[in-house]
VEXDREN-2710 file (C-alpha; in Angstrom, 1 decimal):
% VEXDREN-2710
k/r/px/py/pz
1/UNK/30.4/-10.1/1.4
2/UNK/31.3/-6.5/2.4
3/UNK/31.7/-4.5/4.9
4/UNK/29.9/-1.3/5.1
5/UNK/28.9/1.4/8.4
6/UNK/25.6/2.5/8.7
7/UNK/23.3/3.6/5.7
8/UNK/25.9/1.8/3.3
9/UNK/25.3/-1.7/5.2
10/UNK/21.5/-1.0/5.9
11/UNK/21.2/-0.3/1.8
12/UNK/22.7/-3.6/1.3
13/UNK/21.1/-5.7/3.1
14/UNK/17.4/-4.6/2.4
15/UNK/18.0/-4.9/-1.1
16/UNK/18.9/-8.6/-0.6
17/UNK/14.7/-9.0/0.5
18/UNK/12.0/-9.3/-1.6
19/UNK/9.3/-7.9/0.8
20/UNK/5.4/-8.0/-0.8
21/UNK/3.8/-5.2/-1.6
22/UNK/0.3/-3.6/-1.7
23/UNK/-2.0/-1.9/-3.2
24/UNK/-3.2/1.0/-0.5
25/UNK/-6.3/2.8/-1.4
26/UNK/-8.4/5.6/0.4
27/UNK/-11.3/8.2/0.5
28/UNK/-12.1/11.5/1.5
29/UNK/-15.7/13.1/0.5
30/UNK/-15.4/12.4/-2.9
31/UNK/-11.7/11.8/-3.1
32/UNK/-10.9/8.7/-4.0
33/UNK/-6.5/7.9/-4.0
34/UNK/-4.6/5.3/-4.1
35/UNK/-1.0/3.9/-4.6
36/UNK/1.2/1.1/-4.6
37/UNK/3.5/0.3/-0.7
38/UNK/6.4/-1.3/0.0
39/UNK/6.4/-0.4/3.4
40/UNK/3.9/-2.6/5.8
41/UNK/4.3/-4.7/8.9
42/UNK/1.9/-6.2/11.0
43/UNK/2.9/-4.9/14.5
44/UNK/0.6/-6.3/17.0
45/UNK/-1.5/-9.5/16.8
46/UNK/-3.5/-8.6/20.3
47/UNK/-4.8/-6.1/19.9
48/UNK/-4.9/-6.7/15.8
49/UNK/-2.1/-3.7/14.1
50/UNK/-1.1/-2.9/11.0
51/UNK/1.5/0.2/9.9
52/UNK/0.9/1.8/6.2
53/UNK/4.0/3.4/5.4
54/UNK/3.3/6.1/2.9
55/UNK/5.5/9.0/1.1
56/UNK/4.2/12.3/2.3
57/UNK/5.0/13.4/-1.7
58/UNK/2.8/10.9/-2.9
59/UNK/-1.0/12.0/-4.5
60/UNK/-2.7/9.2/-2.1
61/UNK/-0.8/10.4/0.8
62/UNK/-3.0/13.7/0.9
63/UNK/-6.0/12.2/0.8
64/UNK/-5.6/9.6/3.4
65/UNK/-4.3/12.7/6.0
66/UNK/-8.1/13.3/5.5
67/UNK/-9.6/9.9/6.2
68/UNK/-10.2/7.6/8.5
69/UNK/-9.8/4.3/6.9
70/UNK/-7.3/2.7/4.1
71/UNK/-7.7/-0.3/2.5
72/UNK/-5.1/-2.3/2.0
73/UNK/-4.9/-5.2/-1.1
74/UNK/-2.5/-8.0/-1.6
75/UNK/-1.7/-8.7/-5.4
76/UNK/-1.8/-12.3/-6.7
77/UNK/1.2/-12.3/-9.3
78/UNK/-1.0/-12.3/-12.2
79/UNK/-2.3/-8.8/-11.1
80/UNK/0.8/-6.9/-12.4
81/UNK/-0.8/-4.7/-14.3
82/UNK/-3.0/-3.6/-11.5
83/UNK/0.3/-2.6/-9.7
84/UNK/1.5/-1.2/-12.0
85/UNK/-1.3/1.1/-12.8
86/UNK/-1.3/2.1/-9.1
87/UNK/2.5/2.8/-8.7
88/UNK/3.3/3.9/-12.0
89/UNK/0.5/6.5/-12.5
90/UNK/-0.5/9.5/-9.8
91/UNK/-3.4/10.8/-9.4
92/UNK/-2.4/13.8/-9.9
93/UNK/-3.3/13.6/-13.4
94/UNK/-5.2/9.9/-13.4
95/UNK/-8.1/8.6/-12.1
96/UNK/-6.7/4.9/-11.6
97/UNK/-10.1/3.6/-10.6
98/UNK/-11.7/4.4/-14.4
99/UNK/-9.3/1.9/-15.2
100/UNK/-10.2/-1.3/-13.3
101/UNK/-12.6/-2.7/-11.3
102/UNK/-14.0/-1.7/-7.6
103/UNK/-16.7/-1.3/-5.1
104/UNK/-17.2/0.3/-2.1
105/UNK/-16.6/-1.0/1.0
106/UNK/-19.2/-0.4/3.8
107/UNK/-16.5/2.1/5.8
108/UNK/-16.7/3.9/2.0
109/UNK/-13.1/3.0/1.1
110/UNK/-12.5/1.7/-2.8
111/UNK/-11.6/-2.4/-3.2
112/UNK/-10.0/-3.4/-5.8
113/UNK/-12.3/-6.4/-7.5
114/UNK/-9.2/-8.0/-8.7
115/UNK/-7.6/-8.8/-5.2
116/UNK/-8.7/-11.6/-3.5
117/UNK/-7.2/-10.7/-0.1
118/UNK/-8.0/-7.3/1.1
119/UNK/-8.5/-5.5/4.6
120/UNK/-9.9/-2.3/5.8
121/UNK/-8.3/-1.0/8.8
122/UNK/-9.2/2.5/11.1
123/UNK/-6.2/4.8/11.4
124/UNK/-5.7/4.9/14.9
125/UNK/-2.7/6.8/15.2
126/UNK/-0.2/8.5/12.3
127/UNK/3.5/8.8/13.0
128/UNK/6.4/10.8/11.3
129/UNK/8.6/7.9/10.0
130/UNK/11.1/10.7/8.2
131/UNK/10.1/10.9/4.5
132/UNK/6.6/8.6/5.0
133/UNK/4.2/9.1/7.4
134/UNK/3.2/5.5/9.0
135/UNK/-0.3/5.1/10.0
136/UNK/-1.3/2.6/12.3
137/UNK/-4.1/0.7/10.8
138/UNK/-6.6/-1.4/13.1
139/UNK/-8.5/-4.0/11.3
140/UNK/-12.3/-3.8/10.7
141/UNK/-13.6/-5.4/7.4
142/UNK/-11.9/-7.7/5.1
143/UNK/-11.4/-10.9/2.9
144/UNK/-9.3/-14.1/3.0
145/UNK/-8.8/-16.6/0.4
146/UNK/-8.3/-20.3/1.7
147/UNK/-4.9/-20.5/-0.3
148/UNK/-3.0/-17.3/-1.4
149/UNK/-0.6/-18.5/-4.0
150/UNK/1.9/-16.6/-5.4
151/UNK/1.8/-12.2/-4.3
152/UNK/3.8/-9.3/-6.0
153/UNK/6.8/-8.3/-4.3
154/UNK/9.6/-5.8/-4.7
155/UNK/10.9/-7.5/-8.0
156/UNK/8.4/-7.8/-9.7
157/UNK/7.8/-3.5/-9.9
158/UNK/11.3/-2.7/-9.9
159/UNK/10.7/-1.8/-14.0
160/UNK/7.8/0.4/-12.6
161/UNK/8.5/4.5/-13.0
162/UNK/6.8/5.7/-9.3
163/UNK/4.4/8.6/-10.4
164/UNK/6.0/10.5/-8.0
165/UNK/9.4/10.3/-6.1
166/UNK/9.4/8.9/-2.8
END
């Protein structure tokens, strides 16, 4: 164990957690975005809340500053690839959903057919949370499996190139 002052001591212990992470997708006319997120939290259970954390240098992040809805998918572990299609390419230069499997939802948001556990929430509010922009999600539409199993986390994308820097 060490001792460390601010930024040093925060640094250290958030790498010690192995948070889950989500696939975030988005629309805006006929923009379609999305990306992989670490940062997430459920933030109120009455009324239902949800903050998307999302780099303001990210492809997806321009697009969703012109919608009104996310969608946000949990990855079962065997879905790697799928995360790592949507962190590791941008959309600068990739359309990411030619390469797997989706449907609209009836907001008009993309779901990914490969996630089991999904939810499309209404941006209620968006706040400046330094280098992302957090935007509070309210629930409207989603799906549940009975059991969830095993999810994606942190370490297993740590290999994964981001297509753009956060």
């Amino acid at each position: 164990m060490s001792d460390h002052s601010g930024e040093a001591a925060f640094n250290d212990l958030v790498s010690l957690l192995d948070y889950p992470v989500f696939v975030v997708t988005t629309a805006a006319g006929d923009q379609l975005a999305g990306c992989l997120v670490g940062f997430t939290s459920q933030t109120s259970i009455n009324p239902p809340r949800f903050l998307v954390g999302m780099s303001r240098k990210n492809h997806t992040f321009s697009v969703a500053m012109k919608a009104d809805h996310l969608a946000v998918h949990l990855l079962p572990r065997d879905e790697l690839e799928l995360a790592e299609l949507f962190g590791g390419q941008t959309g600068d230069d990739t359309d990411k959903f030619a390469k797997c499997r989706w449907h609209l939802s009836p907001e008009g948001v993309p779901i990914l057919d490969a996630t089991p556990a999904w939810f499309v929430g209404k941006i209620t509010r968006r706040f400046d949370l330094g280098d992302h922009v957090g935007h509070l999600l309210e629930p409207v539409s989603g799906s549940a499996p009975d059991e969830l199993g095993e999810v994606i986390t942190f370490s297993d994308v740590d290999h994964v190139e981001a297509g753009h820097e956060a």
